[in-house]
One Martini backbone bead per residue (centre of mass of N, CA, C, O) as a GRO file, in nm:
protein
   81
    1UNK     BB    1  -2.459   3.424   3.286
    2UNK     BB    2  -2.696   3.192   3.492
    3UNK     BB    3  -2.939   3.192   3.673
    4UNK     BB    4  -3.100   2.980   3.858
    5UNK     BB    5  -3.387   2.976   3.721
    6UNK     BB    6  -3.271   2.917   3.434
    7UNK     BB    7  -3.153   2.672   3.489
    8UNK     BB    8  -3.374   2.536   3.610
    9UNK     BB    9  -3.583   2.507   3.357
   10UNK     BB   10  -3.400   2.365   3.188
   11UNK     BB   11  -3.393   2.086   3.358
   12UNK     BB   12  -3.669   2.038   3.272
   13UNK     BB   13  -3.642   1.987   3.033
   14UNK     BB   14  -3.402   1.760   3.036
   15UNK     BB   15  -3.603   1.545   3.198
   16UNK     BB   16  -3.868   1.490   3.102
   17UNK     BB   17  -3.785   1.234   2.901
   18UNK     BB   18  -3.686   1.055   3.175
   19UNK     BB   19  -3.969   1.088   3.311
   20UNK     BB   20  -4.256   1.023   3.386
   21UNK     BB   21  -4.563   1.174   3.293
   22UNK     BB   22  -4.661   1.166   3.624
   23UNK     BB   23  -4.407   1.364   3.715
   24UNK     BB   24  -4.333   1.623   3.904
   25UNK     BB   25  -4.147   1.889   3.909
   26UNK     BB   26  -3.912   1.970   4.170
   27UNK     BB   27  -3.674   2.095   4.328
   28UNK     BB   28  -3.689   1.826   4.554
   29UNK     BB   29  -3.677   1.647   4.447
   30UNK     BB   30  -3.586   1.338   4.412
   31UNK     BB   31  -3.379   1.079   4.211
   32UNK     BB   32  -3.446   0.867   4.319
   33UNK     BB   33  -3.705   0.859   4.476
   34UNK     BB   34  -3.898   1.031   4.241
   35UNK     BB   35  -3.784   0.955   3.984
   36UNK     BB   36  -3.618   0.678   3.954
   37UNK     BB   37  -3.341   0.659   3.922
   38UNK     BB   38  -3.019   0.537   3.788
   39UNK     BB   39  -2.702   0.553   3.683
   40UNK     BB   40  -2.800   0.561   3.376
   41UNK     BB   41  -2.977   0.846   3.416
   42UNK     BB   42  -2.785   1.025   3.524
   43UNK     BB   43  -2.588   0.977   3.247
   44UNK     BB   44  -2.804   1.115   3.060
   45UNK     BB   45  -2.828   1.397   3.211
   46UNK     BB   46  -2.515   1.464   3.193
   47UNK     BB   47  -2.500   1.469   2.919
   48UNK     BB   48  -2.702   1.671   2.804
   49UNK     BB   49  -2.573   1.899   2.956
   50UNK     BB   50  -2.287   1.885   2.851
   51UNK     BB   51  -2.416   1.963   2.590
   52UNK     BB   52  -2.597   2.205   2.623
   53UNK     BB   53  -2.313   2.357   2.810
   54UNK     BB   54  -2.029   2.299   2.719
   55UNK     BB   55  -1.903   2.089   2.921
   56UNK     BB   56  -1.796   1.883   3.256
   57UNK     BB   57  -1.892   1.717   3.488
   58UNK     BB   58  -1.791   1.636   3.813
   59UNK     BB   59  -1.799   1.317   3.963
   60UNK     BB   60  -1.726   1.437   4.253
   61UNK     BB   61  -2.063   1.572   4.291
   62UNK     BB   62  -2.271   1.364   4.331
   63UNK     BB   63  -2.283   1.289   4.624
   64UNK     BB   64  -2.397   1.631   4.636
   65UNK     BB   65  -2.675   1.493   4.477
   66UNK     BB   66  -3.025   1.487   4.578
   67UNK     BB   67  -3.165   1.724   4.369
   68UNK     BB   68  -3.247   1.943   4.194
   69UNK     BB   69  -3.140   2.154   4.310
   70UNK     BB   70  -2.825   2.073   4.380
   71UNK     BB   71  -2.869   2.016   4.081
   72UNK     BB   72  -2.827   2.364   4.000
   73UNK     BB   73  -2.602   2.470   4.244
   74UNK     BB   74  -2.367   2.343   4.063
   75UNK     BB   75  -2.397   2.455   3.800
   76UNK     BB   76  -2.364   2.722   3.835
   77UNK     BB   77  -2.075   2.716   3.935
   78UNK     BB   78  -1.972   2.610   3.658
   79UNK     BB   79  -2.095   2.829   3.422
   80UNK     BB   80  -1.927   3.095   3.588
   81UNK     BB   81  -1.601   2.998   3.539
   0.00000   0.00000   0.00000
């Protein structure tokens, strides 16, 4: 398992290539508002991480996900059971 911060860190390592070079990443980071997110990277973010932690996350999370906190304090719950 997986504690928090270890999770943080790969999330910025696989985000880093989806947002502009002059994006700095926070935990409070906002997917749509400060990352510039739409649809399809949002899938592509998905893919990756599911790729990367050999999982798969339910569509039905994505409601409950506007910050990079978020989406890995959802992850967390995943990768745990």
């Amino acid at each position: 398992m997986q504690d928090y911060d270890t999770l943080l860190k790969q999330i910025y390592e696989l985000l880093e290539p989806l947002v502009n070079e002059d994006v700095e990443l926070w935990e409070e980071s906002d997917f749509v508002a400060d990352l510039g997110f739409d649809s399809l990277k949002v899938m592509k973010l998905l893919e990756k991480v599911e790729d990367h932690y050999d999982i798969s996350i339910p569509l039905n999370i994505l409601p409950d996900i506007q910050t990079i906190k978020d989406f890995v304090v959802q992850l967390e719950k995943i990768v745990s059971t």
